[in-house]
C-alpha positions in Angstrom: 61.3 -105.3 14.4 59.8 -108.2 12.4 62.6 -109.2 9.6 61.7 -111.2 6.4 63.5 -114.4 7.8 61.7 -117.5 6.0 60.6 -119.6 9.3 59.8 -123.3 8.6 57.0 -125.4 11.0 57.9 -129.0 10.8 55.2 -131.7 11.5 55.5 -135.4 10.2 57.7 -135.1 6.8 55.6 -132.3 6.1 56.6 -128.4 7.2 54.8 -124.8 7.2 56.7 -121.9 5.4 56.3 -118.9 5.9 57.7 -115.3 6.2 58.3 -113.7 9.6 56.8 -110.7 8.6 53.7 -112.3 7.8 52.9 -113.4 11.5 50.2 -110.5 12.2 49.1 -107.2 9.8 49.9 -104.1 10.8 47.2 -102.6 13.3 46.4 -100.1 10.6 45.2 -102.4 8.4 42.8 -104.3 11.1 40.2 -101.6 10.5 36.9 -103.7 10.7 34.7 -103.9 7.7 32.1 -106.3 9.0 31.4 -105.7 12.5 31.5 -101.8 12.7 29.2 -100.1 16.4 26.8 -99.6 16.2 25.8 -102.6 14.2 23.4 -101.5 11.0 19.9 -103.6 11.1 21.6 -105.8 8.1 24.2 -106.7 10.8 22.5 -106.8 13.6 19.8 -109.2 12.2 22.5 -111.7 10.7 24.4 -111.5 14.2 21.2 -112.5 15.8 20.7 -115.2 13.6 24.4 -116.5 13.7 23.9 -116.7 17.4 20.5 -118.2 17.7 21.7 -121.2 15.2 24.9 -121.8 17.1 23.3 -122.0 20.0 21.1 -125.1 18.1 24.3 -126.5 17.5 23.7 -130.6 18.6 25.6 -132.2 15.7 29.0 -132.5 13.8 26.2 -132.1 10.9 24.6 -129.0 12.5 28.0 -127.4 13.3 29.0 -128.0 10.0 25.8 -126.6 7.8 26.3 -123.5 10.3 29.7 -123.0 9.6 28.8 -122.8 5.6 25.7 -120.3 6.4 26.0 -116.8 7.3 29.3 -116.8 9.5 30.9 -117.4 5.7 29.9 -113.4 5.4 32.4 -112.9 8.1 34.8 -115.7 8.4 35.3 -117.0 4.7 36.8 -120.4 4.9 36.4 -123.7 3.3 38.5 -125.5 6.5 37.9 -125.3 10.5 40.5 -127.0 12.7 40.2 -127.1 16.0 42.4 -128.4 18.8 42.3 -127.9 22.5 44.0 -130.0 25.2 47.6 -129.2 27.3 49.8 -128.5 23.8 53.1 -128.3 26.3 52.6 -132.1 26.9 51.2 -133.4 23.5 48.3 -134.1 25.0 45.8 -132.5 22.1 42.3 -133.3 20.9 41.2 -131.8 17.6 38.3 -131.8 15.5 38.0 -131.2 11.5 34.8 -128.9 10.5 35.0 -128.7 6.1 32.5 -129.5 3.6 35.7 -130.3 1.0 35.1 -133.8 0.1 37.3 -136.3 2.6 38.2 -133.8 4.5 37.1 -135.5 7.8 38.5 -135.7 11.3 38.4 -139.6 10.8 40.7 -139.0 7.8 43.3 -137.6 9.6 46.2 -138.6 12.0 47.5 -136.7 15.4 51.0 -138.0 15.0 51.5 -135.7 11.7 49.0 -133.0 12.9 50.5 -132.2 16.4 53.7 -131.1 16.0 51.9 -128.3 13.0 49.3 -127.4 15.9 52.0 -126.9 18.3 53.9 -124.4 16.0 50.6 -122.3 15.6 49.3 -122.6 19.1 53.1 -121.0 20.5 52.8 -118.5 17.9 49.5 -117.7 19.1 50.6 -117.3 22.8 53.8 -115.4 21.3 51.9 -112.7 20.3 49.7 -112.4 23.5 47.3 -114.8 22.7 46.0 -112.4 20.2 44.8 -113.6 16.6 47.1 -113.3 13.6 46.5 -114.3 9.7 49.6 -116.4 7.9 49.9 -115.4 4.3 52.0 -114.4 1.6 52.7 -112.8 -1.8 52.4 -116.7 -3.7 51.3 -118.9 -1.2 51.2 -119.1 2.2 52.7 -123.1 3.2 54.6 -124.7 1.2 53.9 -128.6 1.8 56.5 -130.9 1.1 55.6 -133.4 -1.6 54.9 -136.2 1.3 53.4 -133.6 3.7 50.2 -134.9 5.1 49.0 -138.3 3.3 45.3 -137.6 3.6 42.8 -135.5 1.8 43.5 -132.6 4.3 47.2 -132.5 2.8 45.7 -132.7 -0.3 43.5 -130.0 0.8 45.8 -127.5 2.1 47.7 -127.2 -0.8 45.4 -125.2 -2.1 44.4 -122.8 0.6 46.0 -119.3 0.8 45.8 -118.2 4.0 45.0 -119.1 7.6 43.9 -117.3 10.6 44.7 -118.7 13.9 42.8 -117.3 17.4 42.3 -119.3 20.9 40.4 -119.5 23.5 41.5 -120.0 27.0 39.4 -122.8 29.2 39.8 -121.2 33.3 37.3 -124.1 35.0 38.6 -126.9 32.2 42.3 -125.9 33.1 43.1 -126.1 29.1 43.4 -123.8 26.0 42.3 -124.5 22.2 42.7 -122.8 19.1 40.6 -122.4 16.1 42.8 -122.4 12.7 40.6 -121.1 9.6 42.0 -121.8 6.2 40.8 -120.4 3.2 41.7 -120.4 -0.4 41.1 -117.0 -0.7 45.3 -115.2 -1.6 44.2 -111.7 0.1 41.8 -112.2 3.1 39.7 -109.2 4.3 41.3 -107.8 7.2 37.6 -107.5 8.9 38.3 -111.4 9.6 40.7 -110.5 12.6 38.1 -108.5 14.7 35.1 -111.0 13.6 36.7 -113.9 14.9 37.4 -112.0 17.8 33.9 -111.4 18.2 32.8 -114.9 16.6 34.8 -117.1 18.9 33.2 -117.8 21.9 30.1 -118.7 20.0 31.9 -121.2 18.2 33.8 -122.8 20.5 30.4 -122.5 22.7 28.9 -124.5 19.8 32.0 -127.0 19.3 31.5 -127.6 23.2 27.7 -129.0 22.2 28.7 -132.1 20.3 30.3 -135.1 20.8 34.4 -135.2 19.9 34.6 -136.8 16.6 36.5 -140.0 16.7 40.6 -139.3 15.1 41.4 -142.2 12.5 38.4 -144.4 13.3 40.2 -147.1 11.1 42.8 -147.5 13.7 40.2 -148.5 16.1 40.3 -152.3 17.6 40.7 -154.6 14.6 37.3 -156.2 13.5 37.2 -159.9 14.3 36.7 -161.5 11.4 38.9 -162.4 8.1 35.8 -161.5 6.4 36.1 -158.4 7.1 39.6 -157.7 4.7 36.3 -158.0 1.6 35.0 -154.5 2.9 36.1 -151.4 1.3 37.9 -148.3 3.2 34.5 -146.7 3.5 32.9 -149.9 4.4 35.2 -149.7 6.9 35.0 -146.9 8.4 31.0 -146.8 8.8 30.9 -149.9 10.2 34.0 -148.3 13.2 30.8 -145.3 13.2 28.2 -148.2 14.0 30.9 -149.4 16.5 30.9 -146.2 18.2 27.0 -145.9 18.3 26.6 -143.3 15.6 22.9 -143.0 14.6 23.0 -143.6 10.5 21.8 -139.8 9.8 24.6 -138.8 12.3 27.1 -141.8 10.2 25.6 -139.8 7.3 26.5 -136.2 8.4 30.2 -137.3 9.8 31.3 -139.2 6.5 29.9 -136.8 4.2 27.5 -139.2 2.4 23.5 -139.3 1.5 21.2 -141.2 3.6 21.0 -143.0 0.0 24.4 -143.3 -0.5 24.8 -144.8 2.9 22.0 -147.1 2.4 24.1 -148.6 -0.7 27.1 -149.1 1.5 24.9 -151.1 4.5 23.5 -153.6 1.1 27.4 -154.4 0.0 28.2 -154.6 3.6 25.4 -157.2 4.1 26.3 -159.0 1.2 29.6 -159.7 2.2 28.8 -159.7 5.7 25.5 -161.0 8.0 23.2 -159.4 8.5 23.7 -160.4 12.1 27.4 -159.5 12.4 26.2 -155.9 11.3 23.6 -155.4 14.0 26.4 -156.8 16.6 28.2 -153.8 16.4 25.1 -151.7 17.8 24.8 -154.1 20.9 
């Protein structure tokens, strides 16, 4: 029998809280409300469509605008993470998927996200590698004052729930999970069998496009004193350029306009040649 016990995740000087009761919802209440069989047409066609654009999926871009189209009617969330690699050993890669402003894979660190991924992939295996929604009567983590110093701590103080599904890898030899949070205090239970049914298209869609690089700013120092004059964000497009990024693609991964980026390249050039920029593309 599941007691009320108050469990604490630690990760970094941050932690997870949250009540032992609230690590899956009664099978009673996992009646699907979305994804009923037979599918009506109005289900059936956005299905089709949800499956047809994932299957475009090239992009961090792409991935992105098709997690904010019509798998929002089934999976409401403002925050994807997801993490796959051999969790036993630490050896995890994970990718960030919101359209909150910062919140970026680049933005982010592994040292204080690991041990938090850890926690939620064991609980995951746990309960038979089923998926299960965190959540609570005020909130459902509790994130110490010095949690996570990025704009996803920020970020996650103001979600209210989380569901948490994986995906086993046979011919890779690895698993992943998929943690959705949203902001929403009382999720629809419907989200427990549409991820189960959403899943493989998304990781299918998240195994089209290129890992995105984790704290790009801890990348090989840049060469020249000149460079301390450039701006975080300066920064960090010119580590994108480093790493071959197209500008639409630099564009899509920071967040920015084409226009806005276009402003960034004239302050970089300014303080910068124009031949120093171009290096980083050879």
């Amino acid at each position: 029998m599941i007691n009320d016990k108050l469990l604490n995740i630690q990760y970094g000087s941050g932690s997870l809280s949250f009540y032992k009761k609230d690590w899956l919802l009664p099978a009673a209440e996992t009646t699907d409300m979305g994804f009923n069989f037979p599918l009506t047409a109005e289900h059936a066609e956005r299905y089709t469509r949800i499956i047809e654009e994932g299957a475009a999926v090239r992009r961090h871009y792409d991935f992105l605008i098709w997690l904010q189209g019509e798998l929002q009617h089934y999976l409401p969330h403002e925050i994807m993470l997801a993490a796959w690699g051999d969790f036993k050993s630490d050896h995890i890669h994970y990718d960030i998927a919101s359209a909150l402003l910062g919140v970026r894979t680049a933005h982010s660190n592994m040292e204080t996200l690991s041990p938090l991924l850890q926690g939620l992939f064991s609980r995951w295996t746990t309960l038979g590698k089923t998926p299960y929604i965190l959540t609570g009567e005020e909130s459902v983590f509790l994130l110490e004052e010095h949690g996570l110093p990025c704009p996803l701590g920020a970020a996650l103080r103001g979600m209210r729930s989380v569901l948490v599904h994986g995906i086993s890898d046979k011919r890779g030899q690895h698993d992943g999970i998929y943690v959705v949070f949203s902001s929403r205090r009382k999720p629809n239970i419907s989200v427990i069998n549409a991820i189960k049914i959403l899943l493989p298209y998304i990781d299918a869609a998240m195994g089209q496009i290129e890992p995105a690089i984790s704290n790009p700013r801890a990348a090989s120092p840049l060469p020249s004193a000149k460079y301390n004059e450039l701006g975080v964000q300066e920064m960090e497009i010119l580590n994108w350029v480093k790493a071959g990024k197209t500008n639409s693609e630099i564009a899509g991964i920071t967040g920015i306009s084409m226009v806005a980026l276009k402003n960034h390249f004239r302050n970089i050039f300014k303080k910068l040649h124009e031949r120093e920029v171009n290096a980083f593309r050879d």
